[in-house]
C-alpha positions as CSV (number, residue, x, y, z in Angstrom):
1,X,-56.3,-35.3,-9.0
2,X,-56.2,-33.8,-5.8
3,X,-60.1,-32.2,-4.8
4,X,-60.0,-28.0,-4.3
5,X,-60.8,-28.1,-0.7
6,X,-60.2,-31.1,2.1
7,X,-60.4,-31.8,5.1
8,X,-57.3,-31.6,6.4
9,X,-57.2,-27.9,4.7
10,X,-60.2,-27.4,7.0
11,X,-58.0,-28.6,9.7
12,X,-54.6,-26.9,9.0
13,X,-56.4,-23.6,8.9
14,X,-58.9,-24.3,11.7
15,X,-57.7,-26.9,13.7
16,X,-55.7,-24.8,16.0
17,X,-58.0,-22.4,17.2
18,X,-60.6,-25.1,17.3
19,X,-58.5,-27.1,20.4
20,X,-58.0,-24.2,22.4
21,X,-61.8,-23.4,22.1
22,X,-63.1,-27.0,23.2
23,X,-60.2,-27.8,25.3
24,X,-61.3,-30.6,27.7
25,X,-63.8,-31.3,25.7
26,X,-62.3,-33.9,22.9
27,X,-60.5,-36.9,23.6
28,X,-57.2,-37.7,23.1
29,X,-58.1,-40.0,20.1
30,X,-60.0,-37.1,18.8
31,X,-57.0,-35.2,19.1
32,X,-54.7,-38.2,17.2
33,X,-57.0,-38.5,14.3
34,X,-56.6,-34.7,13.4
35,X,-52.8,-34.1,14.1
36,X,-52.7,-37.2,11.6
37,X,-54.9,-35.7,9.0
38,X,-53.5,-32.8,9.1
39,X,-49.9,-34.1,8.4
40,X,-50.8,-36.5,6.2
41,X,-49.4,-36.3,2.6
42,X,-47.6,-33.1,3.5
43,X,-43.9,-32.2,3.8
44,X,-43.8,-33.3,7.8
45,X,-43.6,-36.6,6.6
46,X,-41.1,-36.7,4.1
47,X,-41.7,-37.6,-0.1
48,X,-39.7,-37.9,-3.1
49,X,-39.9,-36.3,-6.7
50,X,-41.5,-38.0,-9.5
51,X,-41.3,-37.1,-12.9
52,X,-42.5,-37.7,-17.0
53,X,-39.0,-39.2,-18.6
54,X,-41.1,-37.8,-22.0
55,X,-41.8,-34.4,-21.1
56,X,-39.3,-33.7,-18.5
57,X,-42.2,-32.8,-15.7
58,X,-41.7,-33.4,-12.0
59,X,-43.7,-32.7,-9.1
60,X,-43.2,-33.7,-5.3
61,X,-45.0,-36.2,-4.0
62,X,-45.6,-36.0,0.0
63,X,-45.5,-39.3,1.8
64,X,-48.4,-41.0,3.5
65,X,-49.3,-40.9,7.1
66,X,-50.4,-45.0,6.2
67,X,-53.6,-44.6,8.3
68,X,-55.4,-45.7,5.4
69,X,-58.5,-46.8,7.2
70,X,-59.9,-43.6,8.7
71,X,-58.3,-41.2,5.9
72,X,-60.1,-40.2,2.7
73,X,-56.8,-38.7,1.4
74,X,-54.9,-41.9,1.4
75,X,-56.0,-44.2,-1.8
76,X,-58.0,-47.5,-1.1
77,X,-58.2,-46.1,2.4
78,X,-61.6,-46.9,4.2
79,X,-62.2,-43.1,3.8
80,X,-61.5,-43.1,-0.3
81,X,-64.0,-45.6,-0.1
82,X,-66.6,-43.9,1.3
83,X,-65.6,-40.9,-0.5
84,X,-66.4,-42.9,-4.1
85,X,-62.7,-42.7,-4.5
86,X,-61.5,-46.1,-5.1
């Protein structure tokens, strides 16, 4: 189950104003890492529909960036890990 708040929520919301603020002060990697968390599992990348053949429920599911070690989103990831996620 997907927690109330994460990160990339923080950076979807914030992220923008946040680059123009300390412009030529983050790197370029910097600048990778959040573009990626903030696009991971969401409808930028693509997904597919799963559903319950008993009850008839579906629900989207979005795609994963597959930067699995620096992600907490992303399951077994390096960051699920650290999370206590596993």
């Amino acid at each position: 189950m997907r927690p109330p708040l994460e990160v990339a929520d923080i950076f979807r919301a914030a992220g923008p104003a946040w680059r123009v603020a300390h412009a030529g002060h983050i790197s370029l990697a910097q600048l990778k890492v959040m573009s990626a968390i903030e696009t991971c599992r969401t409808a930028a990348l693509g997904g597919h529909i799963e559903g319950c053949e008993e009850c008839g429920h579906r629900r989207i599911a979005y795609n994963s960036c597959r930067k699995e070690p620096a992600l907490p989103q992303v399951p077994g990831g390096r960051g699920a890990r650290v999370a206590g996620r596993t």
